[in-house]
C-alpha positions in Angstrom: 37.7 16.9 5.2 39.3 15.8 8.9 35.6 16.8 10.6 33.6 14.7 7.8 36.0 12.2 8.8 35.2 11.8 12.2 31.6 13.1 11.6 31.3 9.6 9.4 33.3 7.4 11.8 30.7 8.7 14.8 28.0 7.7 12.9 29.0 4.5 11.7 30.1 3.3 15.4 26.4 4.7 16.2 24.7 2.5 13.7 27.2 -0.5 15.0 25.9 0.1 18.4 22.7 0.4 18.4 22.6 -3.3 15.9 24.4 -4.8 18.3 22.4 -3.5 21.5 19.0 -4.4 19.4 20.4 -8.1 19.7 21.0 -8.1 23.4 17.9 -9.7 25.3 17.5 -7.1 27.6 17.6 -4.4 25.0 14.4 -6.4 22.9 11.5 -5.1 25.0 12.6 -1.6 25.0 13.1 -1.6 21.3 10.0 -3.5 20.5 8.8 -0.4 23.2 9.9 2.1 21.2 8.8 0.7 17.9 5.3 0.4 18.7 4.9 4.0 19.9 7.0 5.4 16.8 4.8 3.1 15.0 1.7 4.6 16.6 2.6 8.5 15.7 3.7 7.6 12.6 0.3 6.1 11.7 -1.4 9.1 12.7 0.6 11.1 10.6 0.0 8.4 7.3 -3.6 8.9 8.2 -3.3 12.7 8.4 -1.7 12.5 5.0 -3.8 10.6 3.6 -7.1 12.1 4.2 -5.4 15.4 3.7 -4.6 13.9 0.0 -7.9 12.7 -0.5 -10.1 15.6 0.3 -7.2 18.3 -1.5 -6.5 16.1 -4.6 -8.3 13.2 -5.6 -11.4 14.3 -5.3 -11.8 18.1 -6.7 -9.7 16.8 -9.6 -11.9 13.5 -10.4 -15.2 15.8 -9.8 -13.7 18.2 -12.2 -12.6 15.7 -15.0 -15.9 13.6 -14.7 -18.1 17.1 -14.7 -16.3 18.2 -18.3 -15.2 15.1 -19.7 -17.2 11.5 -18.6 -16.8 11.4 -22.2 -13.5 11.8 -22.8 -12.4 9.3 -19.8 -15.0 6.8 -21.4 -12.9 7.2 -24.4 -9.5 6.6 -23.0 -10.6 3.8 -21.0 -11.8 2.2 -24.6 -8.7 2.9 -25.5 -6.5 1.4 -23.2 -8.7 -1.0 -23.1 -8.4 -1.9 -27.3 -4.5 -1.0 -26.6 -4.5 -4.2 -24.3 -6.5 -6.2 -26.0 -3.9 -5.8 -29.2 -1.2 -6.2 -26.8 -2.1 -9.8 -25.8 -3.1 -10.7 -29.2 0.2 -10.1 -30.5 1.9 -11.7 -27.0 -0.2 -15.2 -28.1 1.1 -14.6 -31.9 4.7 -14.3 -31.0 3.9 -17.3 -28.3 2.5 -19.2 -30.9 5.6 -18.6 -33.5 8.3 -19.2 -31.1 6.8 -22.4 -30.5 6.2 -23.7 -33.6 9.8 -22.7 -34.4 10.8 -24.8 -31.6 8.3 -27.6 -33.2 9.6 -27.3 -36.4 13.8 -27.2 -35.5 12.7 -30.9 -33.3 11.2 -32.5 -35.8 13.0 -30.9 -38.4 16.5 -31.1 -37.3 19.1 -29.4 -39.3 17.0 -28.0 -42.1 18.0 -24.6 -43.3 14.8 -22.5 -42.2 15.3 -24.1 -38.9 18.6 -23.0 -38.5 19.7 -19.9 -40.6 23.3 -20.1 -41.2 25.1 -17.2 -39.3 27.3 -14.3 -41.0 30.5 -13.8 -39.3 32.1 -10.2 -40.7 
């Protein structure tokens, strides 16, 4: 527990001291320094990555799926499509109704299908 403790309190003076020396103005160029090259290799590894992903997994697996299924995909993307399409239909309907409600309790005020009385149990 006591060399957690002072593992934790190194690090958090650490993080303190570097935030404050990023602030200095003679500390500014050599961070902005260090960022661009960190910056620079860590690009190179992101592009690494990603071709790495592309040419191991996207592809093979898309080649694969449209090769034995175009139909299948064609289907599912009718589907989602249709699933959508139902989705905003009943978004406008439920729109619509909340409005009118609103319409109807304004010039309707204090009618009982405007305001349904409440059950307190």
């Amino acid at each position: 527990m006591n060399k957690f403790l002072i593992a934790s309190v190194i690090g958090i003076i650490t993080v303190l001291t570097v935030v404050f020396l990023s602030r200095q103005a003679y500390f500014q160029q050599i961070g902005g320094n260090v960022i661009s090259s960190v910056a620079d290799k860590t690009g190179a590894y992101l592009a690494k990555g990603a071709n790495w992903v592309v040419e191991n997994v996207y592809y093979p697996k898309i080649r694969v799926g449209v090769e034995s299924g175009g139909e299948a995909i064609q289907n599912g993307i009718n589907q989602g499509v249709q699933n959508i399409s139902d989705a905003a239909k009943n978004s406008v309907e439920k729109i619509g109704n909340y409005f009118s409600g609103i319409k109807n309790s304004i010039l309707n005020p204090g009618t009982p299908q405007n305001c349904p009385a409440s059950t307190v149990q």
